[in-house]
C-alpha positions in Angstrom: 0.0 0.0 0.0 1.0 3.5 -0.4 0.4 7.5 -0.1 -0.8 9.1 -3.0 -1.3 12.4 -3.9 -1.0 15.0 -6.8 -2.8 17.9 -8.5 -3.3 19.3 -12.1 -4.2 22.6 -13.4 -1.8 24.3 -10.7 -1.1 28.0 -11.4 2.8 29.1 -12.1 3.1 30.6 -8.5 2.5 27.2 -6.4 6.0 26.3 -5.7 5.7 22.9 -6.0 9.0 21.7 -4.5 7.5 22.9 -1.6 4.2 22.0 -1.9 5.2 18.3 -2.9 7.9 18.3 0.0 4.8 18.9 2.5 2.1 16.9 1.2 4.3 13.5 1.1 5.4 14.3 4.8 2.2 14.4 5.6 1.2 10.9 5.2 4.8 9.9 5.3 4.0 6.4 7.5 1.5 5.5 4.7 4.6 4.5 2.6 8.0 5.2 4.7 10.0 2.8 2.1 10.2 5.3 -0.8 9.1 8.7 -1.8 9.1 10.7 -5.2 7.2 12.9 -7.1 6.8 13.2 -11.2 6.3 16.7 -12.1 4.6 17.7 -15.8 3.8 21.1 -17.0 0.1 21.4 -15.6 0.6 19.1 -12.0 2.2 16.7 -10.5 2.4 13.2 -9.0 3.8 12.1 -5.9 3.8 8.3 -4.0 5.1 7.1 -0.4 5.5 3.5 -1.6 5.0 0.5 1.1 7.1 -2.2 -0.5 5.1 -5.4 -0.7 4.8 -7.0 -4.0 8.7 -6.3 -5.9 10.2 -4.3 -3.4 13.3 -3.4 -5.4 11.5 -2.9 -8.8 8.4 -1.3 -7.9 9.0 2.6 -7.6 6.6 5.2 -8.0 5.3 7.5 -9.8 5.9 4.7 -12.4 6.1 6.2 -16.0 5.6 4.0 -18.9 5.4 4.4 -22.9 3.2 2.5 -25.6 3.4 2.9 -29.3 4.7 6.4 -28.8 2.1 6.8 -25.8 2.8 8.0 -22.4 1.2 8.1 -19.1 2.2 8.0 -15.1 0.3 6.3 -12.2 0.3 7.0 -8.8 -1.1 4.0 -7.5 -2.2 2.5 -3.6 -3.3 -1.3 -3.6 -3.2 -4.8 -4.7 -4.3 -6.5 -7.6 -5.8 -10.0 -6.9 -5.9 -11.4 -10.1 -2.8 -10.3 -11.2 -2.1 -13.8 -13.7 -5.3 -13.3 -15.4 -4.5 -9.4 -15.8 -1.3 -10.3 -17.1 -2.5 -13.0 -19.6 -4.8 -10.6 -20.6 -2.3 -8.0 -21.4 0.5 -9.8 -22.9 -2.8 -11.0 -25.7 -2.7 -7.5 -26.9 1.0 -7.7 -26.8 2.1 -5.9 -23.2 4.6 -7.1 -21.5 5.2 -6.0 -18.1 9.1 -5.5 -17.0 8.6 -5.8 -13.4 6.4 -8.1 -11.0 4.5 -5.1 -9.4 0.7 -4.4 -9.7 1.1 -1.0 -10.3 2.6 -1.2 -13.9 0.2 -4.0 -14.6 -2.9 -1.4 -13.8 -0.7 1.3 -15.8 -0.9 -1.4 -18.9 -4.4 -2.4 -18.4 -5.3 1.3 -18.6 -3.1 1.7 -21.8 -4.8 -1.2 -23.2 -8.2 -1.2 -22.2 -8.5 2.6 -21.4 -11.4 3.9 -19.2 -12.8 0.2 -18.4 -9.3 -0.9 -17.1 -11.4 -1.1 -14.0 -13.7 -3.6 -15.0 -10.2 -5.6 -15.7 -9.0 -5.4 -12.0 -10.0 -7.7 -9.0 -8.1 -6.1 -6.3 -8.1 -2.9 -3.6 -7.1 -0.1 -5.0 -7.3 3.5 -5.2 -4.9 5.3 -8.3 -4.4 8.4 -10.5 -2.8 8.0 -14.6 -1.6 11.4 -16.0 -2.4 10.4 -19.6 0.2 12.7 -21.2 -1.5 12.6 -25.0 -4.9 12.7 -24.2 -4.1 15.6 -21.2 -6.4 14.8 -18.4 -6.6 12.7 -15.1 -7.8 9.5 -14.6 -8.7 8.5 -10.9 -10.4 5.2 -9.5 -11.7 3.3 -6.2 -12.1 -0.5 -5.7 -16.0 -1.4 -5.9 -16.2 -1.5 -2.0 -14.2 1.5 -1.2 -11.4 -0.5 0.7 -8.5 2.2 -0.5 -9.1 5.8 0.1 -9.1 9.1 -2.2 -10.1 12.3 -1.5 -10.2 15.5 -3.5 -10.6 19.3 -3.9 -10.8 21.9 -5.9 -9.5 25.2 -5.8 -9.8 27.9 -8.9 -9.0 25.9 -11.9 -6.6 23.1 -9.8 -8.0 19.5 -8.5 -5.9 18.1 -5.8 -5.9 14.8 -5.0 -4.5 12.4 -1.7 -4.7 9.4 -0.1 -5.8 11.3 2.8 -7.7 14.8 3.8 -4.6 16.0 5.8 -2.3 16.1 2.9 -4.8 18.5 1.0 -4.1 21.3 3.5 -0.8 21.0 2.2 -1.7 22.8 -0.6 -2.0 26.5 -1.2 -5.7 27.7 -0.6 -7.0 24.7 1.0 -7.8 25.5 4.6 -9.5 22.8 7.0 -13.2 23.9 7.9 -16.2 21.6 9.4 -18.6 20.1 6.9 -22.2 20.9 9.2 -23.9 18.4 7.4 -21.2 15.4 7.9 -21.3 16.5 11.8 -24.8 16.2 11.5 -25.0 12.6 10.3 -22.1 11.4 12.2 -24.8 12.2 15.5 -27.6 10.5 13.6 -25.4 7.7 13.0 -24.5 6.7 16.4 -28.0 7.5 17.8 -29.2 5.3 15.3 -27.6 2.2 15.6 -26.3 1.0 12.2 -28.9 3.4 10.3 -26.8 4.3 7.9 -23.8 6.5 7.3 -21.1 8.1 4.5 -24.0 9.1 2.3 -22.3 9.9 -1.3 -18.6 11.7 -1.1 -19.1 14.3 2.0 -16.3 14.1 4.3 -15.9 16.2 7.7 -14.2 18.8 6.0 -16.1 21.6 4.0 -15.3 21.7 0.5 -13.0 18.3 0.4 -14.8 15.4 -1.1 -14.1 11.6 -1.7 -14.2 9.8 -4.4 -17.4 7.3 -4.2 -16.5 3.5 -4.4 -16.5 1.9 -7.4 -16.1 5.2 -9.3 -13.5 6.4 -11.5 -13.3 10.5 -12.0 -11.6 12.3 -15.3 -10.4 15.2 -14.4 -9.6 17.4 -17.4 -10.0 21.0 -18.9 -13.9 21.0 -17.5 -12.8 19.8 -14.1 -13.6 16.5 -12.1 -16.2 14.5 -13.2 -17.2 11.3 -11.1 -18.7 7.9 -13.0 -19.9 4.5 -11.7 -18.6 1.8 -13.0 -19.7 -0.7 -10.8 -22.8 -2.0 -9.2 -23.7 -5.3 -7.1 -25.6 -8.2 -9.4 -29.2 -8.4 -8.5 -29.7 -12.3 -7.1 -29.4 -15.5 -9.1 -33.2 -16.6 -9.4 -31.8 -20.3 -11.1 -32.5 -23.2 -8.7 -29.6 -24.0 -7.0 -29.2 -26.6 -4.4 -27.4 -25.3 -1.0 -24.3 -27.1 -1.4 -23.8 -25.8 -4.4 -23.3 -22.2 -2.7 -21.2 -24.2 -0.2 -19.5 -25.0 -2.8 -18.6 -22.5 -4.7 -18.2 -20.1 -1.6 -15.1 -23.0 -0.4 -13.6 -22.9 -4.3 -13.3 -19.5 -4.2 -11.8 -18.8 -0.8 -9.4 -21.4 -0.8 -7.9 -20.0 -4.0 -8.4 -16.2 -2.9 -6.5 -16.9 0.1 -3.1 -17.8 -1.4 -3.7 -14.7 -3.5 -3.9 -12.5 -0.7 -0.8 -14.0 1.6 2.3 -12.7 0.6 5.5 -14.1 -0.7 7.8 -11.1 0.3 6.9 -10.1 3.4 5.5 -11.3 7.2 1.4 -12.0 7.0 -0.3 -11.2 10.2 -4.0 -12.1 11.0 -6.5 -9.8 13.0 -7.9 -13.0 14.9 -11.4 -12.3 17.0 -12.5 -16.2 17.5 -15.3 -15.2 15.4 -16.3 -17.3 12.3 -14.8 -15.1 9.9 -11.6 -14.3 11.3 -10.9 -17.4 11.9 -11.7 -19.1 8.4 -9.1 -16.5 7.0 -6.3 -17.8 9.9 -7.3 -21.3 8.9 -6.6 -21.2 5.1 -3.6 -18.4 5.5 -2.3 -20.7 8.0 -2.3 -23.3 5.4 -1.0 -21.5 2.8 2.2 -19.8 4.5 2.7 -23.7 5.8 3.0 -25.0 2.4 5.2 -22.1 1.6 7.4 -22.9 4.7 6.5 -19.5 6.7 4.8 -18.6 9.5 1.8 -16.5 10.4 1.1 -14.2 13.0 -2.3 -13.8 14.7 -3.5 -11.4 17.4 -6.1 -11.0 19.5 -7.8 -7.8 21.4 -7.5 -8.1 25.0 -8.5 -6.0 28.0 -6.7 -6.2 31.8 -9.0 -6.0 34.6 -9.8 -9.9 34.6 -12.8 -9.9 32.3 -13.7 -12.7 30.7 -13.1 -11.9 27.1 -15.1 -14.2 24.8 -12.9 -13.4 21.7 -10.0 -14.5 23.4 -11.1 -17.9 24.3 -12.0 -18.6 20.7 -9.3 -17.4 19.3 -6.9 -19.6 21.6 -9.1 -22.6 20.6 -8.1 -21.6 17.0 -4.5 -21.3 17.5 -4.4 -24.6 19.6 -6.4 -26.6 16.7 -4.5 -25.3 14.1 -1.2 -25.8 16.0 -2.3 -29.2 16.7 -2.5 -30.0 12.6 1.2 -28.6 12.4 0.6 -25.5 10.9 3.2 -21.9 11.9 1.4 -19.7 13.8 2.5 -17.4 16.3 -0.4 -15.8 18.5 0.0 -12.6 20.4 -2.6 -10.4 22.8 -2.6 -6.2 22.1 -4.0 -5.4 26.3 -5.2 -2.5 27.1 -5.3 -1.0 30.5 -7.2 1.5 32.7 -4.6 3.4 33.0 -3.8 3.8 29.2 -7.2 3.3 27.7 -7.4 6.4 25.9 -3.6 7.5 25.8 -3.7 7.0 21.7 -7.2 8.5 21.3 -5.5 12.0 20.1 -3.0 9.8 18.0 -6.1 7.7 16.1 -8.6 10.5 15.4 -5.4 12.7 14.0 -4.9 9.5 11.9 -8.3 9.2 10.8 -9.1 13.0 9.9 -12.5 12.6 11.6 -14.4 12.1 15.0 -15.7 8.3 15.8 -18.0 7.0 18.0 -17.3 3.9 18.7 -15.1 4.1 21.7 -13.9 0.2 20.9 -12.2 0.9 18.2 -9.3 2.2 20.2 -8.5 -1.5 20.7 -8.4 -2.6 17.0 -6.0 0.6 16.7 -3.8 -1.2 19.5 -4.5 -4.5 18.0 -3.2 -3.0 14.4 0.2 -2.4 16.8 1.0 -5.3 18.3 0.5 -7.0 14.8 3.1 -4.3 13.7 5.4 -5.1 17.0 5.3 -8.7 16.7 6.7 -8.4 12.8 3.5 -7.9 10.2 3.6 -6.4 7.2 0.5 -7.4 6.0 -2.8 -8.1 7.8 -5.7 -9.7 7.2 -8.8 -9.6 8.7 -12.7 -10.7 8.5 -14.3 -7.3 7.7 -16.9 -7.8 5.2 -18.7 -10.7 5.6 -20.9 -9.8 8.2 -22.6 -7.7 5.7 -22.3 -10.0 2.8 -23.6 -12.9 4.4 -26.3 -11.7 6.9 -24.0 -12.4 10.0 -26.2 -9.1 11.3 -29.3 -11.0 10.5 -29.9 -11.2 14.7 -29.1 -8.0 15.6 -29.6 -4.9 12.7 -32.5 -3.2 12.3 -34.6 -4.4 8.8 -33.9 -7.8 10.2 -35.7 -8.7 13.3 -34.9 -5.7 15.1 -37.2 -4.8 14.1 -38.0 -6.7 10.6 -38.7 -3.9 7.7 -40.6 -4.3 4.6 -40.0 -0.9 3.1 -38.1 2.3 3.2 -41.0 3.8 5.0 -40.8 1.7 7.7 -37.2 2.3 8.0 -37.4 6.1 7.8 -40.1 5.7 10.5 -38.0 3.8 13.1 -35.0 5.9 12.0 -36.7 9.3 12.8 -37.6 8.6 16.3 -34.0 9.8 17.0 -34.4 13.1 15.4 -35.5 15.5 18.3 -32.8 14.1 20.7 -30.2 14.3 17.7 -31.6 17.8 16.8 -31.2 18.7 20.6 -27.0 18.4 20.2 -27.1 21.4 18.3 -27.1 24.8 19.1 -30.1 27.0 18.9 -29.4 29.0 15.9 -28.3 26.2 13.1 -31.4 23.9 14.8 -34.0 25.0 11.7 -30.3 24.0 9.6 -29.7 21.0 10.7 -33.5 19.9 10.6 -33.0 20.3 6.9 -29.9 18.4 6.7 -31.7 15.1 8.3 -34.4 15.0 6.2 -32.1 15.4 3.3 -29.8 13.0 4.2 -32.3 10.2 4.8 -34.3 11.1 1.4 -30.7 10.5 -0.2 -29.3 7.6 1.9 -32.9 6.0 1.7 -33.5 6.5 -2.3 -29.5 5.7 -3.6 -29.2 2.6 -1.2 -32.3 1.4 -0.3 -35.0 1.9 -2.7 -32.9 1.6 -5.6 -31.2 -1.4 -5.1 -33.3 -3.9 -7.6 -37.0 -2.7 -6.7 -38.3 -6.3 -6.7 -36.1 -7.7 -4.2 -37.4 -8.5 -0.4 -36.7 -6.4 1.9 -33.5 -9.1 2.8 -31.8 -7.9 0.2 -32.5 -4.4 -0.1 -30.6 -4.2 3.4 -27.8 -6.4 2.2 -27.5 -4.2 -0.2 -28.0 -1.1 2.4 -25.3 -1.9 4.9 -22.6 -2.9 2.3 -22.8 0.8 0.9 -24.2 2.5 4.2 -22.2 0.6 7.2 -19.6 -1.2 5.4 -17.6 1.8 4.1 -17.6 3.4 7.8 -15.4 0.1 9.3 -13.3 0.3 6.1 -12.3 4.0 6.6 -11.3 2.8 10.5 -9.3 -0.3 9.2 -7.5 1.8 6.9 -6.5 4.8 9.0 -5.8 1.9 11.8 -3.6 0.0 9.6 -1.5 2.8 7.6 -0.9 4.6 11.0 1.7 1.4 11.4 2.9 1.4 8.2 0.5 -1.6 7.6 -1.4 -3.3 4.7 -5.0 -4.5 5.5 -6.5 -6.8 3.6 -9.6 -7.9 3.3 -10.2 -11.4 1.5 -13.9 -11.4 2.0 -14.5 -7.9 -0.1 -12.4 -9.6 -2.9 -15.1 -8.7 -6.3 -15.0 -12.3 -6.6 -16.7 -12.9 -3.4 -18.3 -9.5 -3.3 -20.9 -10.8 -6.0 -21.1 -14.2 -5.2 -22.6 -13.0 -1.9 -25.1 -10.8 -3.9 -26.2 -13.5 -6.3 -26.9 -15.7 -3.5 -30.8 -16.4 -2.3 -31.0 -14.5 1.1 -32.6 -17.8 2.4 -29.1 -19.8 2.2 -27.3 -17.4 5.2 -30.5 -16.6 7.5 -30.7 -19.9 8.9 -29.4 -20.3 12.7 -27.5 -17.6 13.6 -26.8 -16.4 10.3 -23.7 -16.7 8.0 -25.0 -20.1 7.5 -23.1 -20.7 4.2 -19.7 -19.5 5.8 -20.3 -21.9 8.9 -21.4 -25.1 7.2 -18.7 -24.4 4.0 -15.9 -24.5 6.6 -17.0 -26.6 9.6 -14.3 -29.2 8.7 -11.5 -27.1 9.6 -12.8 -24.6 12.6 -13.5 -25.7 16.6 -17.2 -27.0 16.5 -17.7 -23.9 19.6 -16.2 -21.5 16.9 -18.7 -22.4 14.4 -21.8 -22.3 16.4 -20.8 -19.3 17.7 -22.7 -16.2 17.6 -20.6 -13.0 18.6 -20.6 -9.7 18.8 -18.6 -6.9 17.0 -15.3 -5.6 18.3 -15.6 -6.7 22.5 -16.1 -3.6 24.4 -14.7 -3.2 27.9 -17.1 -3.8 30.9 -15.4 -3.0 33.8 -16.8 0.5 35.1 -13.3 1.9 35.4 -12.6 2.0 31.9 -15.9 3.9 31.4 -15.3 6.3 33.8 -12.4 7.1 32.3 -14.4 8.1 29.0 -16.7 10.4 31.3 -14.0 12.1 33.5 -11.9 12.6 29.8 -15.2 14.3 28.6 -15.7 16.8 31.2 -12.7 17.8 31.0 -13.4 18.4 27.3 -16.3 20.5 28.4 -14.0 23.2 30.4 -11.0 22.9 28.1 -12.5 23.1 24.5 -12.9 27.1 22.7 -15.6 28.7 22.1 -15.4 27.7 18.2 -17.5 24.6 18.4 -20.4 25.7 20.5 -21.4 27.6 17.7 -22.2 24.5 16.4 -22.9 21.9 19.0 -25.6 22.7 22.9 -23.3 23.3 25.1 -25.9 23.0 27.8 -27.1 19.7 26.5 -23.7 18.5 26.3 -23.2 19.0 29.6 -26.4 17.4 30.6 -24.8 14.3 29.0 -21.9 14.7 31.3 -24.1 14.8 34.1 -26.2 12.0 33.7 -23.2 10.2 32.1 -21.5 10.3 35.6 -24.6 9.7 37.6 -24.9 6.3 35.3 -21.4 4.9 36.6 -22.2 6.2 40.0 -25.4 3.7 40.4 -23.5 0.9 39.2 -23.4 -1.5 42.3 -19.9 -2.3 43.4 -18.9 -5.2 42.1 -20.9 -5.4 39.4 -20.1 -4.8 35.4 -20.5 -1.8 32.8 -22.1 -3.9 30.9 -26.1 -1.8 30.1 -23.5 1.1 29.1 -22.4 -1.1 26.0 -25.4 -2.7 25.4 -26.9 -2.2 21.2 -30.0 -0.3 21.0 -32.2 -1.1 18.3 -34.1 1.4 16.3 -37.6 0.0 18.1 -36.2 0.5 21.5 -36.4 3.8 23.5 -33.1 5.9 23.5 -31.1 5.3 26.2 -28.0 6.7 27.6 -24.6 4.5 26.3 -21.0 5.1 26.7 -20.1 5.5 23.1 -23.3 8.7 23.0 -20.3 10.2 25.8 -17.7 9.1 23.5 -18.3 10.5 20.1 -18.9 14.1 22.2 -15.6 13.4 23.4 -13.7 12.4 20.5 -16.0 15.4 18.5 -14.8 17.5 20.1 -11.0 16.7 20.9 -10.7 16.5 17.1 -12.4 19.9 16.7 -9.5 21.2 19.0 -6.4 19.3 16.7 -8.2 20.9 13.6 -10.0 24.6 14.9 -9.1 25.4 18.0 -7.0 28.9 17.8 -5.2 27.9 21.1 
């Protein structure tokens, strides 16, 4: 993986030694193994390069020439059907010089133009400078795994892997985005409503590219296209075990695609079903290739019993037990540390969160790190694929939804209280903005996603492009802040739409993520498939919780004036208040637990600790971007 940025149309008097200089520093740890920049007459390129597929011959920007063509990519993935690609191309007579992806995606786009996408089973997020035809050519990966942002200023587009780097350039200055503030409260008030409607970031005026979108950039500025969309379902017949099947065939051989032969594989390893499915088969693979494999598991002191832990050791001991190199290691997190990298992460991922958990698969992204990774894999995906929310999510059976209007019903019970976080005067604003956003998130993800299909599938479809892209931005940021690749073998295209062809019927049985379970049951802990667990573990002892609520009255005193002209101060405080009256009635002796507890969209809103949290982390990254102290 790598750091990308660049920008065209740049006036004479941007000194771009400068410029270039800043913006690569700036997401330096995305790619600390090699840095350059190609300059033309109307922009330039630039790349920090993360050296994992031909580390000595795989420099960027990469410039390459074709029948007296030229062009230069920028480029920040991996391509999993690389052989294919390269069959593909050497047919029309290319023939690639090196063993890196990114002159095979260069190629592909010099031989197939525009639709070089549709050519490309990978992660990926790139620009090509085409030098004859004069213009830009971005892309995403169809599920958004690799980032790219943009803006535009005058005449000029500029282009990262990350907002931060974009304030690097001349004229871009970092100011909130209301309406992203806005649905970041819905969100987490909501529970797993929906989020990351279209391309608005937290920042006003800097947008991302959408995944599965390429965007030209040329003498009439950016333009975005889609170019991908998930198949509708299969309505052929098909006999269970043939999903089983096809499901195993595909994973088996998608997993020795996604290890790697150059540097150390680690595995983010949670005991759950999917996790654990990818340690099996990577497991297998580095084996046969006489390496090992390193696993590691979230952990928190205190003495809790942590559920993902004891799975994940009966993983490690099974597969141990069939002689397969693994080496498993705990990232623990303490009272007394708990939120020592909170600063660190948000700065990292250029926006508040909510979820105060993720601060452990920030340290787990560490340890992996510590304990030798290079690359990581992990399970994220599949829960929204194959229905492994099928027990908890709202459109499900919490409650079960037939239309959009039932969804926007449920969803706007939140609205007062959500409309209550804000201050007086933007109130009437910030009404608008909800009703907006839903309209949009409800029509582009709900109701248009194959009119005919039950209401199953129109939320499959709902949380892969509403929910989904949310834990993608945090694995990213998490990762790349270690210098980290993430990969993510069940959002591979191949399985992507395989899981959308798929009768809803063949996952929703038991505990859901039926065809996973029963496709794999040969080579998992029997306790490991029946399992039914819960996202990232949260921590239940009340001392870890109190030190969210002490951090966040602090936050109250110590924050400028800048954000309450934005967010109730008075009903933030009232948060604090009952916040700290919560922990106070907890019996001693007894756990946290009510505090982390899901609330559906049919319950009655209660008070959590994430509610505290993303007021907390709000407003600590309002002070590392705003504040004037």
């Amino acid at each position: 993986m790598c750091g990308i940025f660049g920008a065209v149309g740049i006036v004479a008097e941007v000194d771009v030694t400068a410029v270039t200089a800043r913006m690569s520093q700036s997401v330096l740890y995305r790619g600390p193994d090699g840095q350059d920049v190609h300059r033309f007459d109307r922009g330039f390129l630039g790349a920090n390069r993360l050296s994992i597929v031909d580390v000595r011959d795989g420099g960027q920007p990469m410039r390459r020439t074709l029948r007296g063509r030229s062009a230069v990519i920028v480029y920040n993935g991996e391509v999993y059907n690389s052989r294919e690609l390269k069959q593909a191309l050497q047919e029309r007579g290319l023939v690639p010089t090196t063993r890196c992806d990114t002159e095979l995606v260069l190629l592909a786009y010099m031989a197939f133009g525009d639709k070089c996408v549709e050519q490309i089973d990978g992660q990926f997020a790139f620009a090509i400078w085409d030098e004859e035809r004069r213009r830009l050519f971005l892309a995403r990966d169809p599920a958004g795994i690799k980032p790219l942002f943009y803006a535009q200023i005058g005449k000029t587009t500029v282009f990262a892997s990350e907002p931060k780097a974009l304030f690097e350039f001349p004229g871009i200055a970092r100011a909130p985005h209301l309406p992203a503030i806005v649905e970041y409260m819905l969100h987490g008030h909501a529970f797993a409503s929906g989020y990351v409607t279209g391309g608005r970031t937290f920042y006003s005026g800097v947008s991302a590219i959408p995944p599965g979108h390429t965007m030209i950039v040329d003498e009439n500025g950016p333009a975005c296209t889609p170019y991908w969309a998930a198949p509708a379902e299969d309505a052929t017949p098909r006999d269970p075990a043939e999903w089983q099947d096809e499901v195993r065939a595909v994973l088996d051989k998608r997993i020795a695609d996604y290890v790697s032969d150059e540097v150390p594989v680690g595995v983010a390893l949670s005991g759950g079903v999917d996790s654990s499915i990818i340690a099996a088969l990577a497991s297998e693979e580095m084996t046969r290739r006489g390496r090992d494999i390193v696993a590691c598991t979230i952990s928190y002191a205190g003495g809790q019993v942590n559920d993902d832990l004891i799975h994940a050791t009966a993983v490690v001991d099974l597969l141990k037990a069939r002689g397969l190199n693994l080496r498993f290691y705990q990232s623990v997190l303490t009272v007394d540390d708990y939120l020592s990298e909170l600063d660190d992460m948000l700065w990292h991922f250029d926006e508040p969160h909510w979820e105060v958990k993720q601060l452990a698969m920030y340290r787990n992204y560490g340890k992996l790190k510590e304990s030798g990774a290079k690359v990581v894999l992990t399970g994220e995906g599949a829960d929204e694929l194959f229905f492994g929310y099928y027990r908890k999510f709202p459109g499900f059976t919490n409650p079960r939804l037939a239309s959009s209007a039932e969804l926007k019903q449920h969803w706007s019970s939140r609205v007062p209280y959500v409309t209550s976080l804000f201050s007086d005067d933007i109130r009437p604003e910030v009404e608008v903005i909800i009703r907006d956003l839903m309209e949009e998130a409800l029509d582009r993800y709900y109701d248009s996603a194959w009119r005919a299909a039950t209401p199953e599938k129109r939320m499959q479809h709902w949380y892969f492009k509403t929910f989904l892209p949310w834990l993608l931005t945090v694995n990213d940021r998490c990762s790349m802040a270690f210098s980290l690749e993430g990969r993510f073998p069940f959002l591979d295209k191949q399985i992507i739409e395989l899981a959308f062809r798929m009768p809803a019927s063949i996952n929703t049985a038991g505990v859901g993520k039926a065809v996973l379970r029963q496709s794999f049951a040969d080579i998992l802990p029997r306790e490991v498939v029946d399992r039914v667990k819960a996202p990232l573990p949260s921590p239940i002892d009340p001392r870890f919780h109190k030190v969210v609520g002490d951090a966040f009255g602090r936050a109250l005193d110590d924050d400028d004036a800048g954000c309450w002209a934005m967010l109730s101060k008075s009903a933030a405080a009232d948060l604090s208040r009952r916040y700290q009256s919560a922990l106070s009635a907890i019996p001693h002796g007894e756990d946290a637990e009510p505090l982390v507890s899901y609330l559906y969209l049919n319950q009655p809103l209660e008070l959590r600790t994430p509610q505290v949290f993303a007021h907390l982390s709000l407003l600590r990254w309002w002070r590392m971007n705003f504040s004037k102290r």
